[in-house]
C-alpha positions, -999 to +999 in steps of 0.1 A: -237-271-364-237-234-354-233-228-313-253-205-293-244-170-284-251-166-244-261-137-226-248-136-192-261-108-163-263-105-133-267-084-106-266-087-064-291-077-041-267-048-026-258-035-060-294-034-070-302-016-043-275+013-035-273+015-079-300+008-099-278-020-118-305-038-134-309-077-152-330-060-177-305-031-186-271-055-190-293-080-215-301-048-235-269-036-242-250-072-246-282-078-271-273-047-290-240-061-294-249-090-305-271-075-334-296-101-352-277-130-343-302-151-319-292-151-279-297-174-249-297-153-218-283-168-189-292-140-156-287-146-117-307-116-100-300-113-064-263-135-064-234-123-051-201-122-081-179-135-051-187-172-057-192-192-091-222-214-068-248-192-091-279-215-110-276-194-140-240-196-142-239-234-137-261-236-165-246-220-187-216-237-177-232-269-186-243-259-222-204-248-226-194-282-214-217-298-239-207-279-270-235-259-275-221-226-271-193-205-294-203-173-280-205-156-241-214-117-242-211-099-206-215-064-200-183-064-177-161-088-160-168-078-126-206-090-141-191-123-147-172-130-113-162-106-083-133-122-079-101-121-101-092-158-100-126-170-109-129-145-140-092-156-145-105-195-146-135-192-162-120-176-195-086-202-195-115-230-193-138-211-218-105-202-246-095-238-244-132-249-252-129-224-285-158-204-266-154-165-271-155-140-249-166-103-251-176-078-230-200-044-239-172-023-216-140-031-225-124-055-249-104-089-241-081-102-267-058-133-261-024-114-260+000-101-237-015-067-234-052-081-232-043-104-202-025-080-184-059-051-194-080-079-183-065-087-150-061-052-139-099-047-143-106-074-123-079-070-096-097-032-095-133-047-092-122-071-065-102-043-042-136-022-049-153-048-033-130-055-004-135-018+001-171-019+000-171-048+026-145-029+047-168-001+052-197-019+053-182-035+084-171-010+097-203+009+099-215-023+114-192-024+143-201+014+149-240+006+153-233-019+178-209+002+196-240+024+202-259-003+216-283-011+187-291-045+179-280-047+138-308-072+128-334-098+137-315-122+147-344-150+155-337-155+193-360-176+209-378-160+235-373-122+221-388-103+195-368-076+175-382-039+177-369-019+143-376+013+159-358+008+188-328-015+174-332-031+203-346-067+218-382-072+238-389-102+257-421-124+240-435-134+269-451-166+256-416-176+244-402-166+273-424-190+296-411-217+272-376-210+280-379-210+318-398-240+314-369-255+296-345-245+323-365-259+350-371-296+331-329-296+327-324-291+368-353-306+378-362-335+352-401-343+360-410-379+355-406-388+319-385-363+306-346-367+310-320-351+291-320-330+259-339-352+237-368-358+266-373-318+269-372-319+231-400-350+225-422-330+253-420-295+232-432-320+203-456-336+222-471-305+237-474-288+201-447-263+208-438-244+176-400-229+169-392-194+167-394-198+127-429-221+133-416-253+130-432-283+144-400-306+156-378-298+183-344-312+182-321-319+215-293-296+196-320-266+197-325-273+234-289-272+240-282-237+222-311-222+245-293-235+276-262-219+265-273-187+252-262-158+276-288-136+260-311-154+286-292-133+311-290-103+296-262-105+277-262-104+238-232-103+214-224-087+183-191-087+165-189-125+173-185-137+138-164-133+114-180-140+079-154-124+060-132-151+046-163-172+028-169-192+058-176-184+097-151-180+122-155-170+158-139-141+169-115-135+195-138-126+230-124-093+233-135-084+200-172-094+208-196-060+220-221-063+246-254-045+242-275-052+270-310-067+269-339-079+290-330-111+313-350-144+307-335-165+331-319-158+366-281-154+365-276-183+390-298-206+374-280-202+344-250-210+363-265-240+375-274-254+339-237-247+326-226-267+354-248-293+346-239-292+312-204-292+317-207-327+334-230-344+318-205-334+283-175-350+308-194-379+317 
């Protein structure tokens, strides 16, 4: 029985929007190589090459595991995987299945000088993109050095102006956090702790900063610890560059300034607190 040829694309958000890459272009051109033979197209719009976690690449990984394909058509490599050991692994495990490989730019033949062509491109497209991020960061790093707030972050209590870059106080968020501080130093009856300020938020109807219904003791905690409250808000903190997130060393973190929330020394106070009851 006769395996399928698969169509893979696929293009990330950034890419699509600094270059016009499109899905619908790549399917074209790896049809056209195909010629009348009938395709399955296999597209992940939106996905960044840098991890093989994609939905349409898992499936098509699962028809390959199955038997059902003999053929993959790609436009590039750096299409298939940012990354030169996953293009490297995914066409070891797809030669020893007997699946072929071929791409619209650029040919990949299972010899010496094929490898070595094929590795090259890929160590090229993954540098590019180190580059890309390099800069990317770096520009980052430069806007917050200026004192403009990168993003919305979603702070409770604070609303994120785009025109300004910077962060307003929500008012009706705001009475919500001082309310907070003042049930953690002094408890009224029936609500002790974490979890008691977090069943009374529940109980009073209290929605999240994303509109969520349930508070959770762990939320409650990260508002009493946020220095934002004082006026204090930190870029540069993490570090998101290696595939997972890492704090940053403190002297690398920049200040920017924003509207206080919460008095300095009741802030104090409640880190105090917190710092014994954690002992205890």
């Amino acid at each position: 029985m006769k395996g399928l040829i698969a169509i893979y694309a696929r293009v990330s958000t950034e890419e699509q929007a600094k270059h016009g890459f499109s899905i619908a272009a790549q399917v074209r051109e790896c049809a056209r190589l195909a010629g009348d033979a009938e395709t399955v197209v296999f597209a992940d719009e939106g996905v960044s090459g840098e991890t093989l976690q994609r939905p349409a690449l898992q499936r098509l990984l699962r028809r390959i595991e199955a038997g059902e394909v003999d053929e993959v058509i790609c436009l590039d490599p750096d299409r298939l995987s940012r990354k030169l050991l996953h293009q490297l692994l995914l066409t070891e495990e797809w030669d020893r299945r007997g699946v072929r490989l071929v791409f619209v730019n650029g040919s990949y033949a299972k010899t010496p000088e094929g490898n070595l062509f094929y590795a090259l491109r890929g160590a090229i497209s993954e540098f590019e993109k180190a580059k890309i991020n390099e800069r990317m960061c770096r520009g980052r790093r430069e806007k917050a050095r200026q004192g403009r707030v990168l993003r919305d972050f979603r702070i409770y209590g604070y609303d994120f102006d785009p025109h300004t870059e910077q962060l307003v106080i929500n008012e009706a968020e705001a009475e919500v956090v001082r309310q907070i501080y003042t049930w953690f130093l002094q408890p009224p009856p029936g609500i002790r702790g974490l979890a008691g300020i977090a069943r009374a938020l529940n109980k009073a109807g209290v929605p999240t900063k994303r509109g969520a219904a349930l508070w959770h003791r762990q939320v409650v905690r990260q508002i009493l610890r946020n220095r934002t409250y004082i006026g204090e808000f930190y870029q540069n903190k993490w570090d998101t560059t290696k595939g997972r997130t890492t704090l940053r060393p403190e002297e690398e973190w920049i200040l920017i300034p924003c509207p206080a929330i919460v008095d300095p020394q009741v802030f104090a106070e409640v880190q105090l607190r917190l710092s014994v009851n954690s002992r205890s």
